[in-house]
C-alpha positions as CSV (number, residue, x, y, z in Angstrom):
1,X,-41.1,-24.9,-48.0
2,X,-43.7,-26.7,-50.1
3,X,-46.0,-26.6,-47.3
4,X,-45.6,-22.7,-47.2
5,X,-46.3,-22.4,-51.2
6,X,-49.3,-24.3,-50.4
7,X,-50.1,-21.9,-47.5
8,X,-49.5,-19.1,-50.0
9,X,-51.9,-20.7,-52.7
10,X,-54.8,-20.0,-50.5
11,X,-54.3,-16.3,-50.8
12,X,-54.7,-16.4,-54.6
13,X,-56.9,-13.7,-55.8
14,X,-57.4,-12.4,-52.5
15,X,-53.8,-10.2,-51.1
16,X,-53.8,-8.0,-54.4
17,X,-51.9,-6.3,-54.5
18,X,-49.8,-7.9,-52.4
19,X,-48.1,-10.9,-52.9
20,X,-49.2,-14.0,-52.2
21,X,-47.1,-15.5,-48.9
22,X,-47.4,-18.9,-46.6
23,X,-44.8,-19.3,-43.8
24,X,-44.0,-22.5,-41.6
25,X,-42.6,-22.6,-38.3
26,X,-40.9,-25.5,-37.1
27,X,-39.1,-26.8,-33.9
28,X,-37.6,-29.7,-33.2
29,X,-38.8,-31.7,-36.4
30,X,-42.5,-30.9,-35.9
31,X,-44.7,-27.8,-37.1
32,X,-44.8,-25.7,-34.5
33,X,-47.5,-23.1,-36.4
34,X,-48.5,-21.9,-39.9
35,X,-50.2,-19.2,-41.4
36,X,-50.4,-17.1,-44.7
37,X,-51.2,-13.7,-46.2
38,X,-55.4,-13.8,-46.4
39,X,-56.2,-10.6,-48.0
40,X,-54.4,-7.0,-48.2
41,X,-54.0,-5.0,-45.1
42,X,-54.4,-8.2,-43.0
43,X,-51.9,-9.7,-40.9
44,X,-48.7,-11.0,-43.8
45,X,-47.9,-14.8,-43.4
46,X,-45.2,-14.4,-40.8
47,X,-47.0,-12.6,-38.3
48,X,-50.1,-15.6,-38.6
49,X,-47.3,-17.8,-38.2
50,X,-45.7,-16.7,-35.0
51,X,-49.6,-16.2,-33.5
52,X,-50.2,-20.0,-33.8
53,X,-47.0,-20.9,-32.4
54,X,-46.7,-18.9,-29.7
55,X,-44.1,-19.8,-26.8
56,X,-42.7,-22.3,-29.1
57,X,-41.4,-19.9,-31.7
58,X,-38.4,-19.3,-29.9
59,X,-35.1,-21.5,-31.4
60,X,-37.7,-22.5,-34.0
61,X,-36.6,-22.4,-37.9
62,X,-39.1,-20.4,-40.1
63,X,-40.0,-21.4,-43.8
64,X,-41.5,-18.3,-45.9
65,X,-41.8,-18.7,-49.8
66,X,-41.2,-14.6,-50.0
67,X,-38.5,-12.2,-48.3
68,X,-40.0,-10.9,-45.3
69,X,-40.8,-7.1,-45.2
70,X,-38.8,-5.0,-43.0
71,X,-40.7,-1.5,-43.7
72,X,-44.0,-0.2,-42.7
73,X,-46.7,-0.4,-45.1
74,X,-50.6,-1.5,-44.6
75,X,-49.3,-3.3,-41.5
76,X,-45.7,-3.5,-40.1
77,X,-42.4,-5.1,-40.5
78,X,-42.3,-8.7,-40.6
79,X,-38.7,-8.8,-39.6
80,X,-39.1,-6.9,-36.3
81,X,-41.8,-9.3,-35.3
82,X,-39.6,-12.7,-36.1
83,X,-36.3,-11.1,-34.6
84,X,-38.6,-10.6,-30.9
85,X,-40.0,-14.0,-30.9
86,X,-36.5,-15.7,-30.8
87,X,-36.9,-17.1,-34.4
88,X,-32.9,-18.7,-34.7
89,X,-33.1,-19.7,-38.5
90,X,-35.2,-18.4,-41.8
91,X,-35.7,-20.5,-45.2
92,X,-36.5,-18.1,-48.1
93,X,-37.6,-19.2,-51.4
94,X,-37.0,-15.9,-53.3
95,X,-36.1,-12.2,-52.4
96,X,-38.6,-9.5,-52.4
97,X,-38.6,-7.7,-55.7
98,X,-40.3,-4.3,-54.2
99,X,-37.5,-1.8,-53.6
100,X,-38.4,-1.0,-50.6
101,X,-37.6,-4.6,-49.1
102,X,-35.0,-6.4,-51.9
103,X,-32.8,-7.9,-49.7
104,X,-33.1,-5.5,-46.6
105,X,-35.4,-8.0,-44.9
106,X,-32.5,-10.2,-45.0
107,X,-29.8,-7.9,-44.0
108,X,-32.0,-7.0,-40.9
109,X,-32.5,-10.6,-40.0
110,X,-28.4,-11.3,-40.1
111,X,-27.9,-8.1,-38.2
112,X,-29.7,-9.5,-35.6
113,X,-28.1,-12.6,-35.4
114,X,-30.6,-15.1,-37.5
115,X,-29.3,-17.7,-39.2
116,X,-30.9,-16.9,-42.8
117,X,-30.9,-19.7,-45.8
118,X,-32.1,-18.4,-49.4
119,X,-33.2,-20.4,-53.2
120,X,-34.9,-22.8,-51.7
121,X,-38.1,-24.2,-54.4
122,X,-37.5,-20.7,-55.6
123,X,-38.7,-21.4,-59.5
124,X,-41.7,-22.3,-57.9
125,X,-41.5,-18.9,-55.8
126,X,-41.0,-17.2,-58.6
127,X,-44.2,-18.2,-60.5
128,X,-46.2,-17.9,-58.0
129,X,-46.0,-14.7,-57.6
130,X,-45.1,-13.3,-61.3
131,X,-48.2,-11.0,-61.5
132,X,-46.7,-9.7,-58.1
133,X,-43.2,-9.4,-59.7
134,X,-44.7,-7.9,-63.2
135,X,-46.3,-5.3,-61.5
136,X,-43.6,-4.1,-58.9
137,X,-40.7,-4.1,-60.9
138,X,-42.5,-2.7,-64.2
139,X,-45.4,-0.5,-62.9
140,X,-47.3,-2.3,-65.1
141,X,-50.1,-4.8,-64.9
142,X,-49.9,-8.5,-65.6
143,X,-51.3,-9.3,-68.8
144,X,-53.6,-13.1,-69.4
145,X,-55.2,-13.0,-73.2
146,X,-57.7,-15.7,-72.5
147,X,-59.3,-17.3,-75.5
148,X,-62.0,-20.2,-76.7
149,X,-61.8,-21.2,-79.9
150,X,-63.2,-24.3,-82.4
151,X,-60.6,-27.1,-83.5
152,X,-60.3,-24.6,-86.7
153,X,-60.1,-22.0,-84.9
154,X,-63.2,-20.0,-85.1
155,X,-64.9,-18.3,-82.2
156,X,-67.8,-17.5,-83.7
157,X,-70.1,-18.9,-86.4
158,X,-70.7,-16.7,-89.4
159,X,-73.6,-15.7,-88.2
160,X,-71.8,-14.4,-84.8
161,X,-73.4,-17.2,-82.9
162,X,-70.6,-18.0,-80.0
163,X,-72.5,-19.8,-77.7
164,X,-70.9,-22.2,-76.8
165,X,-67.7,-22.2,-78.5
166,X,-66.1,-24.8,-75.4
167,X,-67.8,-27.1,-72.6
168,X,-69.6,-26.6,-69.3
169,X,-66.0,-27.3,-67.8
170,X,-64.5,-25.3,-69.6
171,X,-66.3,-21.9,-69.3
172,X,-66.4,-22.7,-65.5
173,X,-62.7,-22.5,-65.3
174,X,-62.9,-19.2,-67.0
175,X,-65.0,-17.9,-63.5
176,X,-62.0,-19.3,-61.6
177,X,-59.4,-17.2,-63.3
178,X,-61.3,-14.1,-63.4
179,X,-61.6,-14.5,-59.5
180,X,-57.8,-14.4,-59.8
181,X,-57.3,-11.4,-61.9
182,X,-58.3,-7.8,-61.0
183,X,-59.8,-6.7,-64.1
184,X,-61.3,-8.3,-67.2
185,X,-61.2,-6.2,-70.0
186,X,-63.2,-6.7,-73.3
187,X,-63.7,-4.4,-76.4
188,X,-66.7,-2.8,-77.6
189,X,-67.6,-5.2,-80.3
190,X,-67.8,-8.2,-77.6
191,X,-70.7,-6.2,-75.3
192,X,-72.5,-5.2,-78.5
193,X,-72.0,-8.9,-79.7
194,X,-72.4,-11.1,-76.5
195,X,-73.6,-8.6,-73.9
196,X,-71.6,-10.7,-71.1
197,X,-72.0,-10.0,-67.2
198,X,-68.6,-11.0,-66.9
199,X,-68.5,-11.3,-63.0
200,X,-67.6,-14.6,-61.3
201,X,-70.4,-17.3,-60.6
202,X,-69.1,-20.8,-59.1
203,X,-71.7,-23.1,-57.6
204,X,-71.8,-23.4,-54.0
205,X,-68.8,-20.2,-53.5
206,X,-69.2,-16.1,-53.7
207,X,-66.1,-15.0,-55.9
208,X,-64.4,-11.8,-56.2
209,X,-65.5,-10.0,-59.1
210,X,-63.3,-8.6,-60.8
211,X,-63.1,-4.6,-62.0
212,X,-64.8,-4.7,-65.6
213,X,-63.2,-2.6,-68.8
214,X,-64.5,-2.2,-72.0
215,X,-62.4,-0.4,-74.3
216,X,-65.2,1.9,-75.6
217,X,-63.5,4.3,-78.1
218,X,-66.8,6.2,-79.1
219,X,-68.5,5.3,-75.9
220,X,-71.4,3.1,-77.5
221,X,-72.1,0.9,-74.5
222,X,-75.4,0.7,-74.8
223,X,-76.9,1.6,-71.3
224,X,-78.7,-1.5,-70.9
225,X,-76.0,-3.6,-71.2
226,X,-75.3,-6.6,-68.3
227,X,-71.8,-5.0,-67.6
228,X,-72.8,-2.2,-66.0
229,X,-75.4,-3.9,-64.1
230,X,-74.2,-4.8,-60.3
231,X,-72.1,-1.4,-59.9
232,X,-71.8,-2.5,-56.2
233,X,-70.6,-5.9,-56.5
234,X,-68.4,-5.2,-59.6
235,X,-67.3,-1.8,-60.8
236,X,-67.1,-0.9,-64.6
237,X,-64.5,1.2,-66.1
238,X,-65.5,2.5,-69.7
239,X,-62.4,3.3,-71.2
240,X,-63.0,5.7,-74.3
241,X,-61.3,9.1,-76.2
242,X,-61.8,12.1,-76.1
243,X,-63.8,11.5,-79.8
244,X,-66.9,10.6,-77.3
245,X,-69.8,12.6,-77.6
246,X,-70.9,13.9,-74.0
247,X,-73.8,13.2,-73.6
248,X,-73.1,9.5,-74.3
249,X,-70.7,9.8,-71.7
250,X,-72.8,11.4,-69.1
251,X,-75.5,8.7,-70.1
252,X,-73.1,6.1,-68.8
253,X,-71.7,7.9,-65.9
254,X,-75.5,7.8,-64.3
255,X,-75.8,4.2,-64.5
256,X,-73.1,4.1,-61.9
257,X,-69.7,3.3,-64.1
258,X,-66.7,4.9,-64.1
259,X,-65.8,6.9,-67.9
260,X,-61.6,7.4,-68.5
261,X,-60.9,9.2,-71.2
262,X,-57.7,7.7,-72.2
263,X,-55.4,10.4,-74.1
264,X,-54.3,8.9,-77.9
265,X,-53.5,9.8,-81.0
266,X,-55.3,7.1,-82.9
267,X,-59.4,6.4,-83.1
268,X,-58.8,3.5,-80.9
269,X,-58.6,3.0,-76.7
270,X,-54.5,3.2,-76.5
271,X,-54.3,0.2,-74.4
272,X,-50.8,1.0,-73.7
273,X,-51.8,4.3,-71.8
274,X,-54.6,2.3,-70.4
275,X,-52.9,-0.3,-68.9
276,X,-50.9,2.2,-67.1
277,X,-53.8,4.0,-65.5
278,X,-54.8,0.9,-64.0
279,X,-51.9,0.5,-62.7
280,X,-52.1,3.4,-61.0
281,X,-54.9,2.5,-58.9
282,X,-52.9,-0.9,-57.8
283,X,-55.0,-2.8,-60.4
284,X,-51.6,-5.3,-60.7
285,X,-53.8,-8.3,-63.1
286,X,-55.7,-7.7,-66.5
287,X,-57.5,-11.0,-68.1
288,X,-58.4,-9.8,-71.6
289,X,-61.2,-11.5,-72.2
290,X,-62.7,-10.1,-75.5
291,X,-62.9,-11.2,-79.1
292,X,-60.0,-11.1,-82.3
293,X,-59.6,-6.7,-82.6
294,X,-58.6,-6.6,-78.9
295,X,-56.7,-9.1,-78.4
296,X,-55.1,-8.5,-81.8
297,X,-54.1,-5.1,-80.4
298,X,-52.6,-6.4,-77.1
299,X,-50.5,-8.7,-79.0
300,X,-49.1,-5.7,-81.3
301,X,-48.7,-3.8,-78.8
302,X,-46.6,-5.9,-76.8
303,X,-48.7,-5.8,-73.9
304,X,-49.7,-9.9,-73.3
305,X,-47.5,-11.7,-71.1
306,X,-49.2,-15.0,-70.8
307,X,-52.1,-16.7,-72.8
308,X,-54.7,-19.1,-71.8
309,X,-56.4,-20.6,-74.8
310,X,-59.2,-23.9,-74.7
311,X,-59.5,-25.8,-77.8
312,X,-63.3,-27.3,-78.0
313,X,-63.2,-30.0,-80.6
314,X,-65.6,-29.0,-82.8
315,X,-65.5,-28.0,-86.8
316,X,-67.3,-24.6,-87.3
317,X,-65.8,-23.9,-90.6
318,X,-66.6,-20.9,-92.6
319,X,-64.5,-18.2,-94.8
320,X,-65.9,-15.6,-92.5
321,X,-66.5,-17.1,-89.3
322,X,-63.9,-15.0,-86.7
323,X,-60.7,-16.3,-85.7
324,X,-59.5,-15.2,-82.4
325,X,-56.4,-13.0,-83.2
326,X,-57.8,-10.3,-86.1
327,X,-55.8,-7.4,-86.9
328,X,-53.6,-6.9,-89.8
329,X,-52.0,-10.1,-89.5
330,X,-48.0,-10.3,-89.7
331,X,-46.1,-10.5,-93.1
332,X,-43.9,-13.2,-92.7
333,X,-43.8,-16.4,-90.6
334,X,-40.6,-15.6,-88.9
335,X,-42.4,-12.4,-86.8
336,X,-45.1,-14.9,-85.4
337,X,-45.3,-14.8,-82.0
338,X,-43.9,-17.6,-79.5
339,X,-45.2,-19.2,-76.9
340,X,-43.0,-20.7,-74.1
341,X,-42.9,-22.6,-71.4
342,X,-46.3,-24.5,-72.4
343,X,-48.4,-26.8,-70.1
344,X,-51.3,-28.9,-71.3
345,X,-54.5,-29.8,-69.6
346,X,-57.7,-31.2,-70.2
347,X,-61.6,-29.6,-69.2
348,X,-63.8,-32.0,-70.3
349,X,-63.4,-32.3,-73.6
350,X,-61.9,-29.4,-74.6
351,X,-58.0,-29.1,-74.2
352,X,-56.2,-26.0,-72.6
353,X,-52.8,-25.0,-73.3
354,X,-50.8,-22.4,-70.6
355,X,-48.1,-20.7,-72.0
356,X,-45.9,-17.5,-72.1
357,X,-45.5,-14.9,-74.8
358,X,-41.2,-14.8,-75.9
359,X,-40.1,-12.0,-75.3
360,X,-37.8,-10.6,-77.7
361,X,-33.7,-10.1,-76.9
């Protein structure tokens, strides 16, 4: 089963939005053939599987870190194709959340007369695959608030200078996880401030750029700006109101990007009603990427489910220099948010803490 997960990591960033799946045939104490999902309407991990091991699937066990599907989607049923090639045993790590298989994958394989084993590494299993599992169970995306801030937690100078709040390793990690994610989302005030491209660039690999967002609520990206340059290699969603003026709008709309005009009551993008629309077109991942308003506004609004923040050790100082969280603040200690299950881990010089927002009872 650890050899599946592994499997399965390959896949990251690539099966959206599909989960990510390695499976692990084996006969007689040896591997007979591996595989794993590669991208979305390719053949799913099982399948790869039972190609490389041909003949010598039959009376073999198979490992899989995910329910195998038993209904017909992009490609079709996993179970049909193990219960033909003789398969005599299965090892799952977790059930399928999605409806459509949750525990029916299983049911088929005992009906057929295979041996079926379940929870094995399943905590493992289970984050793995949690932007998979957000977005099925919840229709909604995944949220990642990634941040960079000073060892007093500034982002900026005074002056707005941010470049470079953390190190060379750092800010190339930050290419890896948008690779990961399907969208990066900033605000308005970050383009107008930093003008980022914000596709992936890793030495020596092509990444997959994500789908851009700029929450625009007056639609003042000016048309010049580096995200909505490559329209082809990384699409740009302007997310605005219907405060816009039109011809600002139609300005945009010729450079190639996409304008939503996300219904609200308040001046500002409802990211709430945003978050949903890009759910609708099976974006499952959004890595908010922006500066203190934004993120401030994810936060309140309950939307962040994990946060990535890099510490560069450096003093900026400053009673005006931008933290990364603005807003209105909250009134009392005891309503701060918490952060969970928290890992640790160096770039360079700068430290990185992993963790997940509380959520409340």
């Amino acid at each position: 089963m650890s050899r599946a997960l592994e499997l399965a990591k390959l896949g990251r960033g690539k099966t959206s939005p599909n989960p990510m799946v390695g499976a692990v045939i084996v006969k007689d104490g040896r591997v007979a053939g591996e595989g794993y999902h590669q991208k979305a309407g390719g053949p799913h991990a099982e399948v790869a599987a039972l190609d490389d091991a041909g003949e010598k699937a039959k009376g073999a066990t198979l490992y899989v870190n995910l329910e195998p599907c038993c209904h017909y989607g992009r490609t079709g049923p996993c179970t049909n194709a193990i219960a033909e090639a003789g398969i005599s045993r299965v090892v799952i790590a977790m059930s399928d959340p999605n409806p459509l298989v949750c525990g029916r994958g299983i049911s088929y394989l005992e009906q057929r007369h295979v041996e079926v084993a379940t929870g094995v590494l399943e905590d493992e299993a289970l984050l793995l695959n949690e932007i998979f599992i957000k977005y099925i169970t919840t229709g909604r995306p995944f949220v990642m608030l990634k941040a960079a801030m000073s060892l007093d937690g500034k982002i900026a100078a005074r002056t707005g200078d941010s470049r470079w709040v953390t190190g060379p390793a750092s800010r190339s990690q930050v290419h890896v996880l948008r690779s990961q994610y399907d969208a990066v989302l900033v605000g308005i005030n970050t383009v107008l401030a930093d003008d980022p491209l914000l596709t992936v660039r890793l030495p020596g690999e092509k990444g997959k750029n994500p789908v851009r967002v700029v929450a625009d609520s007056l639609a003042r990206t000016p048309v010049t700006s580096r995200v909505l340059s490559q329209p082809e290699e990384a699409p740009t969603i302007i997310a605005t109101t219907g405060g816009a003026d039109a011809q600002k709008i139609a300005r945009l709309k010729e450079t190639g990007a996409e304008v939503l005009i996300v219904p609200g009551d308040g001046p500002r993008v409802d990211l709430k009603r945003l978050m949903a629309d890009l759910a609708g077109r099976e974006i499952t991942s959004v890595m908010i990427e922006g500066g203190g308003e934004i993120n401030a506004s994810a936060l309140e609004n309950g939307l962040v489910d994990k946060v990535i923040w890099f510490i560069a050790p450096k003093i900026v100082g400053g009673r005006v220099s931008p933290g990364p969280v603005g807003g209105r603040g909250i009134t009392l200690m005891a309503e701060a948010g918490q952060i969970e299950n928290l890992t640790v881990t160096m770039f360079g010089e700068d430290i990185c803490l992993e963790g997940y927002l509380k959520q409340s009872p």
